[in-house]
C-alpha positions, 0 to 999 in steps of 0.5 A: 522179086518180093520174098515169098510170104512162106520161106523156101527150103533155101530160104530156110537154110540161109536162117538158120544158119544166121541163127546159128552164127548170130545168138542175138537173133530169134531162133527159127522153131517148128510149128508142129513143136509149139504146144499151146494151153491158154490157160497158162500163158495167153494174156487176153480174155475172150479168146478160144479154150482151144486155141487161146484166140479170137476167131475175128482177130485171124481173118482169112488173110495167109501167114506173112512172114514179113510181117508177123511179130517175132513169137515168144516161147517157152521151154520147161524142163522137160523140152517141151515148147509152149506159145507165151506170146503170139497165139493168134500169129501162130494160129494163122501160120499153121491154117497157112502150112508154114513150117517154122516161125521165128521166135524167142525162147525162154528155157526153164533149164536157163532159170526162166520160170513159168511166171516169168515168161507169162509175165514177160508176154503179158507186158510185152501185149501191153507194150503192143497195146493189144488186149484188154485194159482190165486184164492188163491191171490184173496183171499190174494188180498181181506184180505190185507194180508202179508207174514207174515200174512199168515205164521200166517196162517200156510201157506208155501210161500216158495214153492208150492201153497203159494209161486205163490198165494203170488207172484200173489197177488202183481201183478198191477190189468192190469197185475193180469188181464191177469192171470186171463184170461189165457192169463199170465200164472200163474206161470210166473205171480208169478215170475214177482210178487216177483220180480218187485215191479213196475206196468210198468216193471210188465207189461213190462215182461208179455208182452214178456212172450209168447215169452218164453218156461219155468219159467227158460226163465222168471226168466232171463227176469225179472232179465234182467229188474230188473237190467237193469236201469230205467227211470220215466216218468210223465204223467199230467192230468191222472184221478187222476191227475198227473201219475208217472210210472217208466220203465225199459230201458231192451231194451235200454241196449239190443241195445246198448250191441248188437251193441257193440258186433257187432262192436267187431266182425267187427272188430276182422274179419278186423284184421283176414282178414289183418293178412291173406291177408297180401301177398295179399295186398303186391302186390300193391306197398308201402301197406305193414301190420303189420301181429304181430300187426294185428293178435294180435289186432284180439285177444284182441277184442275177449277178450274183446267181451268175457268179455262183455258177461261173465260180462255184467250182473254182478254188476261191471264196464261193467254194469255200463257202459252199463247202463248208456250208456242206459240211454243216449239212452232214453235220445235221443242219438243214440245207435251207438254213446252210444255204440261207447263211451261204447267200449272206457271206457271199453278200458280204464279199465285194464283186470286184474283188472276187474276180480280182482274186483279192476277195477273203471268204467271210465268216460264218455267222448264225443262219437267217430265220427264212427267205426274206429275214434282214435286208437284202444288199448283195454287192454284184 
């Protein structure tokens, strides 16, 4: 027959004295001996004052020993037990009249410190993947920990709770901030963490991130500032003196490839227009258009506006382009003209080469006086 969920007097005998013939197994302690105070020892948050759980979290399903995850405990000095570990299994045992539950117990009198019990329950949810990822990075946060320390842990930072904890803990202290109060959500936080080292670009993506729908959305922004250049700008007679912070110039180059694609299309829709109103512009005297040429240049600045959005964010000639081109523009040069002397080196580049991967970013040259200033020869 199946074990019962709650040992039998003999049942219970037979434990103990494994226990004691065994100190490797996890000793049998009484329930009524086992103080609990949240406070000090429960890792997650949202949990009850009293007795450090979420009401959801227990249900109203009995206390099965078979099943429940060994307690961890600890003993101060005085011999007084305190839960580090299990808040909520040890909650469910008491609604369900068990007696004793199997636990470990770290003892003050053995050299085990408060702290280190604490910290020892707190990895071991992690380990679990219980918790929260915000409260999970307080605590790296707190320990100084590394990735390489918490896989010393036995803790997955590849995926799950481990990897969004480790992404939050190397958030600037403003940016963790807004995780901590709802108003970041922590998943996207994660994100910005791995990916941006830098305070000011951290903050730069928590800002824009109400503006989107799923961490598919947030991953793209943040590799639109990563790869976006930068600028650093230095800040005299902070609190600590100097400040240097560095930001990314997302926007700048933003603007400058918005208007030149607006540019292109103008364009394109001038020469569609002439190569169609031919006839039309006929009937003034001596106006006579190129209907080939016209409708032939119509399709080469599509091309080329198909090739900025199929490159723009790929290593290679256009993004240098377009970064330098924003780097110009938060130098103090107009987007207009930065992105008028941006259509003209990537004129300059030849298709075929460009998606050969053998085409070589052309120099910057003087930016052109205005829409239709020098011919037009773009080579796509």
């Amino acid at each position: 027959a199946a074990p019962a969920l709650i040992a039998t007097p003999e049942e219970e005998a037979v434990l103990v004295q494994r226990e004691a013939a065994d100190p490797e197994l996890p000793e049998r302690v009484s329930v009524e001996d086992i103080g609990v105070d949240p406070k000090r020892f429960q890792f997650k948050s949202l949990t009850t004052a009293k007795e450090g759980v979420r009401p959801q979290d227990i249900g109203d399903a009995p206390y099965d020993r078979r099943l429940a995850d060994i307690l961890l405990i600890w003993e101060d000095k005085e011999g007084r037990k305190w839960v580090v570990d299990g808040h909520h299994r040890l909650a469910r045992a008491k609604r369900s009249g068990v007696k004793k539950v199997n636990a470990w117990v770290y003892r003050e009198t053995e050299g085990t410190t408060e702290v280190e019990a604490r910290t020892a329950g707190a990895v071991k949810n992690i380990a679990g993947g219980h918790g929260d990822a915000a409260d999970a990075a307080k605590l790296i946060r707190d320990l100084g920990w590394t990735a390489e320390d918490l896989a010393r842990a036995k803790i997955n930072t590849k995926s799950g709770l481990g990897r969004n904890a480790l992404g939050l803990s190397k958030l600037s202290p403003p940016v963790f901030s807004l995780v901590i109060n709802g108003e970041l959500p922590d998943n996207y936080g994660a994100i910005i963490g791995r990916e941006l080292p830098e305070p000011a670009m951290q903050m730069q993506a928590a800002k824009e991130a109400h503006k989107l729908k799923n961490e598919d959305e947030m991953a793209s922004l943040v590799r639109q500032i990563k790869n976006a250049p930068s600028a650093t700008t230095t800040t005299q007679g902070g609190m600590f003196g100097d400040e240097t912070a560095v930001r990314s110039l997302m926007v700048e180059r933003a603007k400058v490839e918005t208007a030149m694609r607006r540019r292109l299309k103008t364009e394109r829709g001038l020469f569609n227009t002439l190569a169609r109103k031919a006839g039309l512009a006929k009937r003034v005297k001596g106006n006579e258009i190129n209907v080939e040429a016209s409708g032939e240049e119509a399709r080469e600045l599509d091309d080329l506006l198909d090739t900025i959005n199929r490159l723009a964010d790929k290593k290679g000639p256009i993004a240098e382009i377009l970064n330098e081109s924003a780097q110009r523009v938060a130098e103090g040069e107009s987007v207009a003209e930065a992105a008028s002397q941006a259509l003209e080196r990537l004129n300059a580049i030849d298709g075929k080469e460009l998606f050969e991967g053998k085409a070589e970013t052309p120099p910057a040259t003087r930016p052109a006086g205005g829409l239709f200033s020098g011919e037009v020869e773009p080579r796509f």
